[in-house]
C-alpha positions in Angstrom: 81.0 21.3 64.6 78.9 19.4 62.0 75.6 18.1 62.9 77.0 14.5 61.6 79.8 15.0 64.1 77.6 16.0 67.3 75.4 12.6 66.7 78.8 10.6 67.6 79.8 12.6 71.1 77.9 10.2 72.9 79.2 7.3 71.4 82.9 8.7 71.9 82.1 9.4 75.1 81.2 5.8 75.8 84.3 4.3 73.5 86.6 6.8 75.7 85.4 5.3 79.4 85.6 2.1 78.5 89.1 2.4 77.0 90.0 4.1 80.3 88.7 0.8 82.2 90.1 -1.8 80.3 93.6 -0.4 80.2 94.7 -1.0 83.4 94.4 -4.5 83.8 96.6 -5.0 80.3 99.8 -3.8 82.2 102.1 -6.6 82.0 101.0 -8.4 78.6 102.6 -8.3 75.4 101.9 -5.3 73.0 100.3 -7.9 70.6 98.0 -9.5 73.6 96.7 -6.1 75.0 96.3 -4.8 71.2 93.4 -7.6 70.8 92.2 -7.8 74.2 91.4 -4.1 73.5 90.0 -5.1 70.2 87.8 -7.0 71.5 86.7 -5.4 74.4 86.8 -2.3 72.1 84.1 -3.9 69.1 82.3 -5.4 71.7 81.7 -1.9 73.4 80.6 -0.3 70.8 78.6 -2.9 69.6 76.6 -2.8 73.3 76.2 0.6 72.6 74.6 0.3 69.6 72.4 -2.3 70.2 71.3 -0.6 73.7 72.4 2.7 74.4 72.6 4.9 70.9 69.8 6.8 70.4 68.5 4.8 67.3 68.4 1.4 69.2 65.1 1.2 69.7 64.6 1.3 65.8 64.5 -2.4 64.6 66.5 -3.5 61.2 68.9 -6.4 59.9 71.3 -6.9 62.7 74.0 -5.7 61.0 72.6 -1.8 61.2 71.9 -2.4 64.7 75.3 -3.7 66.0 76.6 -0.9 64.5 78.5 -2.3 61.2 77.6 -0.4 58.0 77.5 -3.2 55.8 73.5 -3.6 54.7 73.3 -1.0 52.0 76.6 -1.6 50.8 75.9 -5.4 50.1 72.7 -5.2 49.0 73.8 -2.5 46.6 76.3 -5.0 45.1 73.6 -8.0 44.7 71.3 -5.2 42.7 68.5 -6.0 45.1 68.5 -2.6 47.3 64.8 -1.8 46.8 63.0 -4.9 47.1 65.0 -5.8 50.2 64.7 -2.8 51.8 60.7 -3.3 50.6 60.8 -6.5 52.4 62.6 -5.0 55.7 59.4 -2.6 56.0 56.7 -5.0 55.2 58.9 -6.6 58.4 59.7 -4.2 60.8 57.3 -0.7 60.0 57.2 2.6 59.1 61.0 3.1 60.3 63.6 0.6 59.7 67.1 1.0 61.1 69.6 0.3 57.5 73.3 1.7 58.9 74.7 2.5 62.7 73.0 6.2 62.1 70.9 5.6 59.0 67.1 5.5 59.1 64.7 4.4 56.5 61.1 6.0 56.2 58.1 4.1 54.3 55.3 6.8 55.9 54.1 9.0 53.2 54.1 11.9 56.3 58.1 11.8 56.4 57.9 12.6 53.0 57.0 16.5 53.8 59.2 16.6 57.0 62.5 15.3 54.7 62.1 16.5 51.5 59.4 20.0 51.7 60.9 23.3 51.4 62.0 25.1 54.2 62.9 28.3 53.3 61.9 29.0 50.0 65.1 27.3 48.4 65.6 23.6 49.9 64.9 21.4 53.1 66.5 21.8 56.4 67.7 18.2 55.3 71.1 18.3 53.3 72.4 15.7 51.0 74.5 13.5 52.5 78.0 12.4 52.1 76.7 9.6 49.9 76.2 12.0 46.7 79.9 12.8 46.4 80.7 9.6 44.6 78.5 10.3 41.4 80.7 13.1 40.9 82.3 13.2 37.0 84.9 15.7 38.0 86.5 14.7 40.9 87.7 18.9 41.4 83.7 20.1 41.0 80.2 18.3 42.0 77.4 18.3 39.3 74.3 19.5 39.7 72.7 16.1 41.0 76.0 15.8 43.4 75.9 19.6 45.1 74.7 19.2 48.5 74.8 23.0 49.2 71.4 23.8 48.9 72.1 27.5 47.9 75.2 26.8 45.5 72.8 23.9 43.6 69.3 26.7 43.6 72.0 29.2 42.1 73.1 26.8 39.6 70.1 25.4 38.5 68.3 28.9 38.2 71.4 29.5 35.6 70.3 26.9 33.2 66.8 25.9 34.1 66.1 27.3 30.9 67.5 24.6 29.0 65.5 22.0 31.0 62.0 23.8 30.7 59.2 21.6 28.6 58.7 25.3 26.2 62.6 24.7 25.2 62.4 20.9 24.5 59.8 20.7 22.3 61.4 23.1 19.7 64.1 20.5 19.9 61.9 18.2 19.1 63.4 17.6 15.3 66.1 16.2 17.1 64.3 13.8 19.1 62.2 12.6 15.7 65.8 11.8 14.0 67.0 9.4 16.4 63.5 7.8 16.9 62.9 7.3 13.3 66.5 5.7 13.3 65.4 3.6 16.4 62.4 2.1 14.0 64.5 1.1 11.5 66.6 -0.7 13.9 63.8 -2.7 14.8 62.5 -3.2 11.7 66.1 -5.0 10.9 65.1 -6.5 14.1 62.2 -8.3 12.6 63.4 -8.7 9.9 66.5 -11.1 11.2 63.9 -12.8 13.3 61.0 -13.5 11.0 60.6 -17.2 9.2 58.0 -18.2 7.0 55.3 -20.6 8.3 55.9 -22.5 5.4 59.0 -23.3 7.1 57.3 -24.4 10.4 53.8 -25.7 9.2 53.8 -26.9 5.9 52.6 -23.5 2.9 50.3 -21.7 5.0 51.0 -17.9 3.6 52.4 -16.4 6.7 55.1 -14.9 8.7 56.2 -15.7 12.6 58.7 -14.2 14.3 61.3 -15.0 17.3 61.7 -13.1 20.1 64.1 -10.0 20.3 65.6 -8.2 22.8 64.8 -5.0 23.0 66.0 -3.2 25.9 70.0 -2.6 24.7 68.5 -0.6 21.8 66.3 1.6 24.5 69.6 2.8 25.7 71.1 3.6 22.6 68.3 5.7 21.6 68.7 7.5 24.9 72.1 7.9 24.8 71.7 9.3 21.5 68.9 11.4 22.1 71.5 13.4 24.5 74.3 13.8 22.3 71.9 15.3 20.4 70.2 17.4 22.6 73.3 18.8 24.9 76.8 17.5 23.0 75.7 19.1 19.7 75.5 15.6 17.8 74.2 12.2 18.1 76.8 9.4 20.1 75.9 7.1 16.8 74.9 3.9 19.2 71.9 3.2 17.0 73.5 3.7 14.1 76.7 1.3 15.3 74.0 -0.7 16.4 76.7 -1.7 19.9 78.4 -0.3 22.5 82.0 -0.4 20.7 83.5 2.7 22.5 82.0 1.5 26.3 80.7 4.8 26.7 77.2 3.3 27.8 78.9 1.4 30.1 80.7 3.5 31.7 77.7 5.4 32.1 75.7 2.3 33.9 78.8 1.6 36.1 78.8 5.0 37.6 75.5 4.9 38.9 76.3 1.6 40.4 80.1 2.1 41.5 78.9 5.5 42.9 76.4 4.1 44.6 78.0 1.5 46.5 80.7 4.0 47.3 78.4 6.5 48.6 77.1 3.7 51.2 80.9 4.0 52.5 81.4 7.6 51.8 85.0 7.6 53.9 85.9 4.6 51.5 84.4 5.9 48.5 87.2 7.2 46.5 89.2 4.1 47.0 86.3 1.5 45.7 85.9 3.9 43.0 89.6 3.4 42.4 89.2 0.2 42.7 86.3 -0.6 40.7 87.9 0.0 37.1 90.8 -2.2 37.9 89.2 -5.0 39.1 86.4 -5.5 36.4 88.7 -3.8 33.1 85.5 -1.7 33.1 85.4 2.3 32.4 83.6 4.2 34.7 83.1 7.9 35.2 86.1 8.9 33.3 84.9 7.8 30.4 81.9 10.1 30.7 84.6 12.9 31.5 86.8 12.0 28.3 84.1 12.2 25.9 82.0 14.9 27.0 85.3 17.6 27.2 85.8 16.5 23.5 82.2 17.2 22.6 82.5 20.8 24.4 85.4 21.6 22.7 84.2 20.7 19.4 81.2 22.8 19.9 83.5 26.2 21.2 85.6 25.6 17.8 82.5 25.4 15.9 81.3 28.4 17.6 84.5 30.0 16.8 84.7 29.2 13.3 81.0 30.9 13.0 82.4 34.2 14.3 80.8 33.5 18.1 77.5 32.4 16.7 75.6 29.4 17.8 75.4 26.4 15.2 72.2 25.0 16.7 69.4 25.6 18.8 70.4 23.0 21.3 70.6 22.8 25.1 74.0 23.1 24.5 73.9 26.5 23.1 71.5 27.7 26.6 74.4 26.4 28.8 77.0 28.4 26.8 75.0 31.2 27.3 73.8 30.7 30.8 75.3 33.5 33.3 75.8 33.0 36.9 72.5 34.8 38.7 74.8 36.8 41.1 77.9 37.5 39.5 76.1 37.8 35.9 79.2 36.7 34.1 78.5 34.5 31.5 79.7 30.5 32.3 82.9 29.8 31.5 83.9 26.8 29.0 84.2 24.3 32.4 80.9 25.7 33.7 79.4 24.5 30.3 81.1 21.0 30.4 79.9 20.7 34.1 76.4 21.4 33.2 76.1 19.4 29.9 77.2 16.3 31.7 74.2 16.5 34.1 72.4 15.8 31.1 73.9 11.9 31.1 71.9 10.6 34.1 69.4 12.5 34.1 68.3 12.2 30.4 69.8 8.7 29.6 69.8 5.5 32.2 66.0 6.9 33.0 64.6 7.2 29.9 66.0 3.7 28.8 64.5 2.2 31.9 61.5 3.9 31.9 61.0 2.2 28.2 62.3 -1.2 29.2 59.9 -0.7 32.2 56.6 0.6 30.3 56.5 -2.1 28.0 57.4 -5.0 30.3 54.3 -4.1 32.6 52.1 -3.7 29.2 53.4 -7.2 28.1 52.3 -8.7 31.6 48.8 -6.6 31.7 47.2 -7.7 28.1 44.0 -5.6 29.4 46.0 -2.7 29.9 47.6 -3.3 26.5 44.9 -3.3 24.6 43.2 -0.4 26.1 45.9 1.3 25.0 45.6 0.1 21.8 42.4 1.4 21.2 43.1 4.5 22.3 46.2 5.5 20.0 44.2 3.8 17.1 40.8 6.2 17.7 43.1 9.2 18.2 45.0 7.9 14.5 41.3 7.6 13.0 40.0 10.8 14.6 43.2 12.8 12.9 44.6 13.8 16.2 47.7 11.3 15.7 50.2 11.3 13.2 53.4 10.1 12.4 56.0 11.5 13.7 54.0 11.6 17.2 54.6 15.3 18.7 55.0 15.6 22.5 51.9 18.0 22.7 49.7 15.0 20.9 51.2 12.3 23.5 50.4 14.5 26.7 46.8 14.5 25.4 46.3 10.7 25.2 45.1 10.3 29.0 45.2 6.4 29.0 49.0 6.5 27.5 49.6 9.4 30.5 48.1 7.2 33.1 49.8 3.8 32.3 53.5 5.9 32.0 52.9 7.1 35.2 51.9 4.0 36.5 54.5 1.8 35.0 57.3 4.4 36.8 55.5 4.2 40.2 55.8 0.8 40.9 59.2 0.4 39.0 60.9 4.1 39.5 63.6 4.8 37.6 65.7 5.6 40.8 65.1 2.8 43.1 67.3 3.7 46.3 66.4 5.6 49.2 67.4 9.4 49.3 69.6 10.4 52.1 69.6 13.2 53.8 70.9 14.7 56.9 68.8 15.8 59.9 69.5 19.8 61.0 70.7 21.0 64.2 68.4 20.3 66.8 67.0 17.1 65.7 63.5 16.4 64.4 60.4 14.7 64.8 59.6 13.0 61.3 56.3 11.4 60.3 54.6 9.4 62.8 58.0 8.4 64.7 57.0 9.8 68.5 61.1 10.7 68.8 63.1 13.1 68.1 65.2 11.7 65.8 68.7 13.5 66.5 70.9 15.6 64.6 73.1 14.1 61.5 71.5 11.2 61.9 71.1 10.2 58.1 67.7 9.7 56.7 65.8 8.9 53.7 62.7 7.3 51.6 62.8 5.4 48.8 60.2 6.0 46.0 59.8 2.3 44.9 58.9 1.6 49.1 57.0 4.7 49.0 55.0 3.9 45.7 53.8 1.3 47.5 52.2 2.0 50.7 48.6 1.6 50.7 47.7 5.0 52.4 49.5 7.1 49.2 48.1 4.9 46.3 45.0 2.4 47.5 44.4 -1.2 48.9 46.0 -2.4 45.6 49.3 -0.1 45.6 51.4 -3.4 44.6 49.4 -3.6 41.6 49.6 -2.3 37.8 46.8 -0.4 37.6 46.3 3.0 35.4 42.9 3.5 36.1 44.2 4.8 39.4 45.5 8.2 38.1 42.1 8.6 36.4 39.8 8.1 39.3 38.9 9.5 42.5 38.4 12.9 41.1 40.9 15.5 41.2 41.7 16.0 44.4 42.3 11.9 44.7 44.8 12.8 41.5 46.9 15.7 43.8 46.9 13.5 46.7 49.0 10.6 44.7 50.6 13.4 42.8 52.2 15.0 46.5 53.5 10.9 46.9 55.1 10.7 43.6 58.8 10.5 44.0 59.2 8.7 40.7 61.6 11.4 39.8 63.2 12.7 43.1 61.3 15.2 45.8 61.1 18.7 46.8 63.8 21.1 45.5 66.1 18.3 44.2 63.9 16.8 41.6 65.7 15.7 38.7 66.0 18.0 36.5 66.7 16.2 33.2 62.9 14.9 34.0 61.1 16.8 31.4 63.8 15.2 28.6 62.3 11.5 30.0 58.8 12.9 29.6 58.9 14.6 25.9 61.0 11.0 24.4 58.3 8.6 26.8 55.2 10.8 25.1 56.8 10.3 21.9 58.6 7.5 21.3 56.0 5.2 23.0 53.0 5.6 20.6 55.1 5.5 17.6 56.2 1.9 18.5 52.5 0.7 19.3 51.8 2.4 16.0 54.3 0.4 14.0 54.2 -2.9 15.7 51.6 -5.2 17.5 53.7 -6.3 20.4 53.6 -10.2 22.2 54.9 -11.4 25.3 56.9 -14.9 24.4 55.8 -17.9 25.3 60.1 -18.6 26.5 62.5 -16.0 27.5 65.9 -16.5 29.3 64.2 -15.9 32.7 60.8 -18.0 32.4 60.8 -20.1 35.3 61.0 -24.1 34.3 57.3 -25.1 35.0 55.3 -21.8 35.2 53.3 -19.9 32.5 55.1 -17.2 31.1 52.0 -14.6 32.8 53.3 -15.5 35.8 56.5 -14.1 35.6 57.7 -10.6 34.9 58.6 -9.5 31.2 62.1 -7.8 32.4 64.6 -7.9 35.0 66.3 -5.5 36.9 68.8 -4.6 39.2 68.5 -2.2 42.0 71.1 -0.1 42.9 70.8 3.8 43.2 68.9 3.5 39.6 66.4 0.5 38.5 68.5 -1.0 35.7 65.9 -3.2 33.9 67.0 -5.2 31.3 66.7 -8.7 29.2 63.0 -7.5 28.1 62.3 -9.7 25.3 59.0 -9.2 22.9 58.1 -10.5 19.6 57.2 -7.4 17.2 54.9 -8.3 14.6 54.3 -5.0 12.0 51.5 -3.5 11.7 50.7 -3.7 7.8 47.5 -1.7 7.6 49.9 1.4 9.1 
């Protein structure tokens, strides 16, 4: 019996006694009187029971969780505000907040080892939960980011780890540079849309203004793009199109949100996916499935035609010739497609909101902005910067390093708390004083996490770099052990390094090109307040941080 199943026995126990008492004074009523007197007395049972006699009663939460109904996650999911709520439940309730009938959320760095720390040289004690399935792409076999068998995802992601390393990426990076250089353009049209005279506005003076833009859709393009051409064997053309006519993108944002609603009903979860597409006209994760089996099969006619040698040095050509480490059989054509479209989460939606994020917190910090500024433009004097900007010249900058890493700490790409299942025998985790019992779920979200003072200082809610390049280095590895920005323990993401190399690249390039303003107006300045008091993007929180509408007048950089 499954650990998940031995948490309910007591609560069967308890539904099964009182259906025993209350059936014997229902003799004598009509069917459709005793079915909702035992309804009732039923829901109200079980609701008694899990506001006084499970074993995670004593846990506060919203009272949903604690009557037993599993509706928090799953609404909040929908309004796009999972994180910050679940924030606000913990600045409410403390270190362990009750978010499901046998769901607990932890914001004490300490649970962070007991959950997500290896335990035998491979993975946690902790499984996945149910909640992974729905991110699947192919319904018949789970993606590296959806396997929940901790020895069937290590084997699988020893076979192509390969592809993933920062020592493979970077000879791709001629790849990157095309779609980047293409990007520029794109925003030099941009400007150039959005640019009139000031002779127009004030009367001959020899000048040029310009309106605000939006850049965030084209962040996505360029990410999108950037993984066609790293692991489909060509660009998706979004940049180039300039819109996303064939709602691939979209299909790849409603996934991550569609699955992750499911996954907070996991015995509903293939019928809201079902349902999802038909009530919106949307696409969703069959769209990723249509495109990226065309793309494979391009690539094995390709291959063919070249008498079985590759046509590129992509990550495409390490998955077709990644072997399975027992069997050391080379991956079949499905094994291939399985692998490449890992590639779409974990080297898309988080590098286009890592972008949309980084420059939104450098608009709202001017300081921060211009110290940034100085550095890339010493490091351009100095000859250690040119254009294009290599990955190995970005990692250098420490100032750029420090504000990336701060910008994804307090706005990490994946926003939702990781669930995982507690092992036979229950566990003590962090500084809760019980046992917290077997298939209980549990989980931590990074953007709680990222800001509990005892990981990251008195002023963890604020955008600060100069944190990652204080306190000395062992200050450094203590935030380092707390950063979840891209998953923890064995289950990382793996696509992380592709966020890194484009975030190292593409970001000095763009400060480069362009002197960058915050508008005085955007669509979500607040009637009445300054535009530094309100945030440069939005976003929505579901299992990723989708920020968006970040609008930012460029002004080019002549002397460049």
């Amino acid at each position: 019996m499954s650990s998940a199943l031995k948490f309910r026995s007591d609560e069967s126990s308890v539904v099964g006694s009182v259906v025993r008492i209350i059936s014997a004074p229902l003799h004598g009523l009509s069917i459709p009187t005793q079915l909702l007197l035992a309804t009732v007395a039923l829901s109200t049972a079980y609701m008694v029971y899990n506001v006084l006699l499970c074993p995670l009663a004593r846990y506060p939460g919203p009272l949903s969780a604690r009557l037993g109904i599993p509706f928090w996650r799953f609404w909040h999911t929908l309004q796009g505000d999972y994180a910050p709520a679940l924030y606000a439940l913990h600045q409410q309730h403390g270190h362990v907040v009750r978010i499901g009938p046998t769901h607990l959320s932890f914001s004490d760095p300490s649970a962070m080892n007991s959950i997500y720390s290896l335990s035998d040289g491979v993975s946690s004690k902790f499984r996945k939960s149910d909640f992974y399935r729905s991110f699947q792409v192919f319904k018949s076999h789970p993606s590296i980011f959806s396997e929940r068998d901790p020895h069937q995802h290590s084997k699988r992601r020893r076979a192509v780890a390969s592809a993933y390393s920062m020592n493979s990426l970077v000879k791709l990076e001629e790849y990157v540079e095309d779609v980047s250089e293409l990007l520029l353009k794109r925003l030099d049209e941009l400007v150039e849309t959005q640019a009139v005279t000031a002779d127009t506005l004030e009367g001959g003076q020899d000048a040029v203004k310009t309106r605000p833009v939006r850049i965030d859709p084209w962040f996505h393009y360029f990410a999108m793009d950037v993984v066609g051409e790293l692991a489909f064997g060509q660009s998706f053309n979004l940049l180039h199109r300039g819109k996303d006519d064939e709602r691939f993108l979209t299909g790849v944002l409603n996934l991550s949100q569609w699955g992750a609603a499911a996954g907070c009903l996991p015995w509903l979860s293939s019928w809201i996916l079902w349902l999802f597409p038909r009530v919106t006209g949307q696409p969703g994760g069959s769209v990723i499935g249509d495109k990226t089996t065309s793309r494979i099969a391009t690539r094995y006619a390709e291959v063919e035609e070249n008498g079985g040698m590759p046509s590129r040095p992509d990550m495409l050509t390490k998955f077709m010739e990644a072997r399975d480490p027992d069997t050391k059989q080379k991956y079949t054509m499905k094994q291939v497609l399985f692998s490449a479209s890992s590639v779409m989460s974990a080297g898309s939606d988080t590098t286009a909101t890592s972008l949309t994020i980084f420059f939104g917190y450098l608009l709202d910090n001017p300081r921060c902005y211009e110290k940034l500024r100085r550095e890339i433009n010493e490091a351009l004097e100095a000859g250690a910067l040119s254009t294009p900007v290599k990955y190995a010249k970005g990692a250098q900058m420490e100032y750029l390093q420090a504000c990336i890493k701060e910008a994804l700490r307090l706005s990490p790409p994946i926003s939702m708390d990781l669930p995982r299942y507690v092992p036979a025998g229950g566990a003590v985790i962090g500084r809760s004083p019980h046992p917290i019992p077997a298939g209980t779920t549990v989980g931590i979200s990074p953007y709680v996490l990222h800001r509990h003072t005892e990981a990251f200082g008195a002023d963890a809610e604020v955008f600060r770099p100069e944190r990652w390049l204080e306190g000395g280095e062992e200050g450094r590895k203590a935030m380092e052990r707390f950063n979840m920005t891209f998953g923890g323990g064995s289950r990382a993401c793996i696509g992380k390094n592709i966020s890194l190399m484009e975030l190292s690249k593409v970001i000095p390039e763009i400060l480069l090109r362009y002197d960058l303003k915050k508008p005085a107006v955007s669509p979500h300045t607040q009637a009445g307040e300054s535009k530094q008091k309100q945030p440069s993007f939005q976003g929505r929180s579901c299992w990723f941080l989708e920020a968006h509408n970040l609008f930012v007048e460029l002004v080019p950089r002549n002397a460049i």
